[in-house]
C-alpha positions as CSV (number, residue, x, y, z in Angstrom):
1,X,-13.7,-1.0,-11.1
2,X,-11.3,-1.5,-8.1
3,X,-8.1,-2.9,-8.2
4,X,-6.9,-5.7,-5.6
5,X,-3.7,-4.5,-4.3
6,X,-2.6,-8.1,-2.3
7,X,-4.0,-10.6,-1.0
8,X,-3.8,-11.4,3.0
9,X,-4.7,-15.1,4.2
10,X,-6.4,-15.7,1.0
11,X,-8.9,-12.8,1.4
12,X,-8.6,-9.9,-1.2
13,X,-7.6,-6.3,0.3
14,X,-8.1,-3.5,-2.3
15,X,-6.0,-0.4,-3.1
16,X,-9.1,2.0,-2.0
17,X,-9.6,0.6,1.7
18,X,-5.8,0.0,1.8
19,X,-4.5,3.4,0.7
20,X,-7.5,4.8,3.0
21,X,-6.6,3.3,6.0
22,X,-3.1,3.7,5.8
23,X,-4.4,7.2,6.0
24,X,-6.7,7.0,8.6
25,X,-3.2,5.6,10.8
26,X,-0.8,8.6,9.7
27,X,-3.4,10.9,10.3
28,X,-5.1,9.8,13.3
29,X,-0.8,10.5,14.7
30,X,-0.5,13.6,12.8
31,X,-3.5,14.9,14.4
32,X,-2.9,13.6,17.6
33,X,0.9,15.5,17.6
34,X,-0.9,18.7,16.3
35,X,-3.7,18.6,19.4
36,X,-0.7,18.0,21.8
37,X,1.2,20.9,20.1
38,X,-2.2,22.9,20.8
39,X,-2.8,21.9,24.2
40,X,-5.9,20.3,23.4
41,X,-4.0,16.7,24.7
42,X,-3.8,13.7,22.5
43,X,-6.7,11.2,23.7
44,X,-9.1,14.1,23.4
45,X,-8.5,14.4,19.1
46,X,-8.2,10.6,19.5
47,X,-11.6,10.0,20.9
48,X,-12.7,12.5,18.1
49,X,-11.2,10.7,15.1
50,X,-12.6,7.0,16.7
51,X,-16.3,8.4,17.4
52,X,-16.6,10.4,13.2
53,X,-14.8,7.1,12.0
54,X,-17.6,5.2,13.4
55,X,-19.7,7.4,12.2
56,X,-18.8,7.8,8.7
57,X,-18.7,3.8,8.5
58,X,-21.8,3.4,10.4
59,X,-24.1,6.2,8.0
60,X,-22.2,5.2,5.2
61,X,-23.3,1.5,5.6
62,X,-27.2,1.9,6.5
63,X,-28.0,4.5,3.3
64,X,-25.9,1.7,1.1
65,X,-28.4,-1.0,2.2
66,X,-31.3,1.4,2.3
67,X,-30.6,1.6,-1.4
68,X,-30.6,-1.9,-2.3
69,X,-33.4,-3.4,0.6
70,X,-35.3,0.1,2.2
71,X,-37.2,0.0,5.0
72,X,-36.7,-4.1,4.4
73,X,-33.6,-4.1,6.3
74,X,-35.4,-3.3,9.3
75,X,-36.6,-6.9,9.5
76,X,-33.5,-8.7,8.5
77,X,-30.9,-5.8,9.9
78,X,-27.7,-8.6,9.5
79,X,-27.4,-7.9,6.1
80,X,-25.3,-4.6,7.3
81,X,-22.8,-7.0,7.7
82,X,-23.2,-8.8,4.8
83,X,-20.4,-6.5,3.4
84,X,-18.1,-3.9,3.2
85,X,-19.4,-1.0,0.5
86,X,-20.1,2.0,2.2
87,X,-22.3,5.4,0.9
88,X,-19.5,7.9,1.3
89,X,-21.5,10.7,0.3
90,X,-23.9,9.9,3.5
91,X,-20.7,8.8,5.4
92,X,-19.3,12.3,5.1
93,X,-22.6,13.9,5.7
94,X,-23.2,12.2,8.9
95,X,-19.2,12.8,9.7
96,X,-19.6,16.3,9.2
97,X,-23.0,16.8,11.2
98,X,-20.9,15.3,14.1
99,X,-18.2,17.1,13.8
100,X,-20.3,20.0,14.2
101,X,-21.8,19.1,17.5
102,X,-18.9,17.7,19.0
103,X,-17.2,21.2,17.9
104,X,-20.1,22.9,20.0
105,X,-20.3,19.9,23.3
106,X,-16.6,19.4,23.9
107,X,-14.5,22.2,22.5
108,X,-13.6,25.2,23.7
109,X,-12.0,26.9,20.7
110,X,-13.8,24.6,17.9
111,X,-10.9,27.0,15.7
112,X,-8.4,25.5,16.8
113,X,-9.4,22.0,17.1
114,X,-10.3,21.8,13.7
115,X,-6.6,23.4,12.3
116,X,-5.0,20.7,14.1
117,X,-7.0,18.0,12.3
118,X,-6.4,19.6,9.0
119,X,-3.6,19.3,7.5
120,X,-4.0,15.5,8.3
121,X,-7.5,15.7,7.0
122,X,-6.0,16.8,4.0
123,X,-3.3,13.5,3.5
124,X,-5.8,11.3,4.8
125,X,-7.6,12.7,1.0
126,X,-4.5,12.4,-0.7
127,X,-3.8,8.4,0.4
128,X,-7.4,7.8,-0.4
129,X,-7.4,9.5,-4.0
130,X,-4.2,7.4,-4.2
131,X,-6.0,4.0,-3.9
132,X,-9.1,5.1,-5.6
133,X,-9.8,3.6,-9.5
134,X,-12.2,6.2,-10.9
135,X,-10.7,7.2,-13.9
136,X,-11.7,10.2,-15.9
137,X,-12.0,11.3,-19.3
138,X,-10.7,9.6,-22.3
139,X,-8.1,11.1,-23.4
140,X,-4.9,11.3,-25.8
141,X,-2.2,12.4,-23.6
142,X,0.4,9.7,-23.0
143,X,0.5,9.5,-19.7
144,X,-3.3,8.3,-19.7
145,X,-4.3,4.8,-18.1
146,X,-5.1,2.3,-20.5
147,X,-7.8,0.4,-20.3
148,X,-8.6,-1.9,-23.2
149,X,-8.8,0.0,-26.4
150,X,-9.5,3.2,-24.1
151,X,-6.8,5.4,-22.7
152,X,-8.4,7.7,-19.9
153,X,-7.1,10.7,-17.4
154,X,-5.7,8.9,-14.5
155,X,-8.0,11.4,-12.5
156,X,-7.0,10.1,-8.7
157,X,-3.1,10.7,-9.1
158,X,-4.1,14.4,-10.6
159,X,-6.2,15.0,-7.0
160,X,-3.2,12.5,-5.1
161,X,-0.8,15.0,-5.7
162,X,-3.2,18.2,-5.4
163,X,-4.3,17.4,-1.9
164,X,-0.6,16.0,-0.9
165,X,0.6,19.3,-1.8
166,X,-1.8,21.0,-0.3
167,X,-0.9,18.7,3.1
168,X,2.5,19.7,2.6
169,X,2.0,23.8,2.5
170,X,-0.7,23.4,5.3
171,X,1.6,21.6,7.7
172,X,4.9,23.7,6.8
173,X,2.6,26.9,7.5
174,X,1.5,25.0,11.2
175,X,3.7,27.2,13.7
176,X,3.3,30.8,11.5
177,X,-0.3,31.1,12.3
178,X,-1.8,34.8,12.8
179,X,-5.6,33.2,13.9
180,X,-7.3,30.6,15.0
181,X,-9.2,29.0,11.9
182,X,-6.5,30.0,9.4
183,X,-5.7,26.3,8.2
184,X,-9.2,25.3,8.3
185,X,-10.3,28.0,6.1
186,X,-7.2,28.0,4.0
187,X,-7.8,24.2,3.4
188,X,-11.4,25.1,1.9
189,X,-10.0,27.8,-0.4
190,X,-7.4,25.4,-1.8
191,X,-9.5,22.2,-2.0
192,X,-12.6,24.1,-3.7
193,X,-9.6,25.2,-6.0
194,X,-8.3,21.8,-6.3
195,X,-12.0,20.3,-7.4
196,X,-12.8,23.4,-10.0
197,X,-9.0,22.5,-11.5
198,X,-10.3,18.4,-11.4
199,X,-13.7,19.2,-13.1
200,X,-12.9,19.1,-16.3
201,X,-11.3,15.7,-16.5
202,X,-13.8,14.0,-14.8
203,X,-15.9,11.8,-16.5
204,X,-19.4,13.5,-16.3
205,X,-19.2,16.9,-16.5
206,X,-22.3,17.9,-18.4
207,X,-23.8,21.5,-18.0
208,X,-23.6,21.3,-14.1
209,X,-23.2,24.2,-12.1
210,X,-21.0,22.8,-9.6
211,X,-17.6,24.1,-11.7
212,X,-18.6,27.9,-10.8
213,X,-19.7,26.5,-7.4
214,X,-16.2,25.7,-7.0
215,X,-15.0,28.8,-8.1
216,X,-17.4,30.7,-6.2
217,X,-16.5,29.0,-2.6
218,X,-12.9,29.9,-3.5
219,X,-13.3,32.8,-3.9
220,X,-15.4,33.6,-0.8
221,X,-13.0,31.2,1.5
222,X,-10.1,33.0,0.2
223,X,-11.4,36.3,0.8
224,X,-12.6,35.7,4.1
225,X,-8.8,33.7,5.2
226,X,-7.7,37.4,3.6
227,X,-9.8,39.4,5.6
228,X,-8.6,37.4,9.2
229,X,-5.2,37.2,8.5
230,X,-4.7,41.1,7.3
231,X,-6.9,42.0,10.6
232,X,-4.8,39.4,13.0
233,X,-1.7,40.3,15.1
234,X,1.2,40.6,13.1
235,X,3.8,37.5,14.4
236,X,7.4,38.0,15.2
237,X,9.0,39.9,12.8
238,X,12.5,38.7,13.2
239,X,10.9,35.0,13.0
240,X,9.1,36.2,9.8
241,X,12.5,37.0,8.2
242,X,13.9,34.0,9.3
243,X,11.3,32.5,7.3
244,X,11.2,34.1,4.4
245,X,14.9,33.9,3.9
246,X,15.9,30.5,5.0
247,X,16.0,29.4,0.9
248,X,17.9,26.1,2.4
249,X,14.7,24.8,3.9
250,X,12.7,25.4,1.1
251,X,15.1,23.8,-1.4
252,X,15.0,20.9,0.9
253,X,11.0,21.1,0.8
254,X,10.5,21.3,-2.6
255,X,13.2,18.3,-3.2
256,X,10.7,16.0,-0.5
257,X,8.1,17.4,-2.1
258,X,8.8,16.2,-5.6
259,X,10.0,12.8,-4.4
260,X,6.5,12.4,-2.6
261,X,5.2,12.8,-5.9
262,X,7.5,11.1,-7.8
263,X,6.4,7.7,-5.6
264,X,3.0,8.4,-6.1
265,X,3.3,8.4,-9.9
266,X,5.3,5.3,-9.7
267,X,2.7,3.3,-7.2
268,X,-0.1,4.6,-9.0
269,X,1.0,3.4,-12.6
270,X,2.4,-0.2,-10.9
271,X,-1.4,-0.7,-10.1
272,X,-2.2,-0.6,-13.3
273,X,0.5,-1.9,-14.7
């Protein structure tokens, strides 16, 4: 099922591509600030995020018409743009495969490119998530979607607000870095988190391993972020303190924080409404 969010000039624009580009936009800044910030100069993470969009839509495309034609397409290859569903299982896989060479051609320290596109990484999952309409589980709880004579687990606005907290910590935590790598890894202990917590209100859970997969690549991401930051440089310990004790800017956090989510709740339900 996906929900049409307006309608532009009579065509339909849904809340899945709509939530995911708004993303992409915010992101593709965020990361762009972040690579300035680094020294690694804006067009260069700009160029990135154009050439693995393009990818991802590109992979994503061919394995969904593989699907339905095969090796047919090859004679009649216009019916890649015959429309808009993409593979986004294949998408990332391709995305991350070039991610990796590009890390290894162009980059210098691949560490640091990749924690300046991380924390956007991680909104550009929450917007999407946002938009999405796979619902989970059927379920009692009142705050449950309902569809029909079914009330399920509205499943996207649990991982909405997982990975746009996990955005927020990530890109508060951006300037008290002990190591090159620390967001990146940090983001992979969190978001493995994030899935084992999602598991069980998805819809298929079954007797799948992947739960204690989940676990398991927490475990070893957060032992290894553990590991790097005890054996890093210790940062300024006067700006430490200052961190640690400024309670104002937290209060002021947490209060954006729960207004983010607040919205989210609010937008997510008006879809459905």
């Amino acid at each position: 099922m996906e929900s049409i969010l307006f309608f532009f000039a009579n065509v339909p624009v849904y809340s899945y591509g709509a939530m995911l580009g708004l993303g992409l936009v915010i992101g593709s800044y965020l990361a762009q600030r972040e690579g300035k910030r680094k020294g690694l100069g804006a067009d260069f993470v700009f160029e990135f995020i154009v050439q693995v969009s393009l990818m991802f839509i590109l992979a994503g495309r061919i394995a969904c018409v593989f699907k339905v034609h095969g090796w047919r397409m090859v004679l009649y290859p216009w019916v890649l743009f015959a429309g808009v569903q993409l593979d986004e299982g294949a998408g990332a896989l391709a995305a991350g495969l070039y991610t990796i060479y590009f890390l290894f051609r162009y980059c210098d320290n691949g560490a640091a490119f990749l924690d300046a596109l991380t924390p956007p990484a991680a909104l550009m999952q929450s917007l999407a998530y946002l938009g999405s309409s796979v619902l989970g589980r059927e379920t009692a709880s009142p705050w449950g979607v309902r569809l029909g004579e079914f009330s399920l687990h509205p499943l996207p606005l649990y991982a909405a607000l997982l990975y746009y907290c996990i955005f927020s910590y990530l890109w508060r935590m951006r300037r008290s870095l002990r190591f090159d790598g620390q967001m990146f890894l940090g983001y992979l202990a969190l978001s493995a988190l994030a899935q084992r917590f999602l598991m069980p209100f998805k819809e298929v859970t079954g007797e799948s391993a992947l739960p204690w997969l989940y676990t398991l690549a927490f475990v070893i991401f957060g032992l290894v972020w553990l590991y790097l930051f005890f054996q890093a440089p210790l940062t300024d310990v006067r700006r430490r303190r200052r961190e640690v004790r400024d309670w104002r800017s937290w209060l002021v956090y947490l209060a954006s924080l729960m207004g983010v989510a607040l919205l989210m709740v609010k937008f997510f339900y008006w879809r459905f409404g």
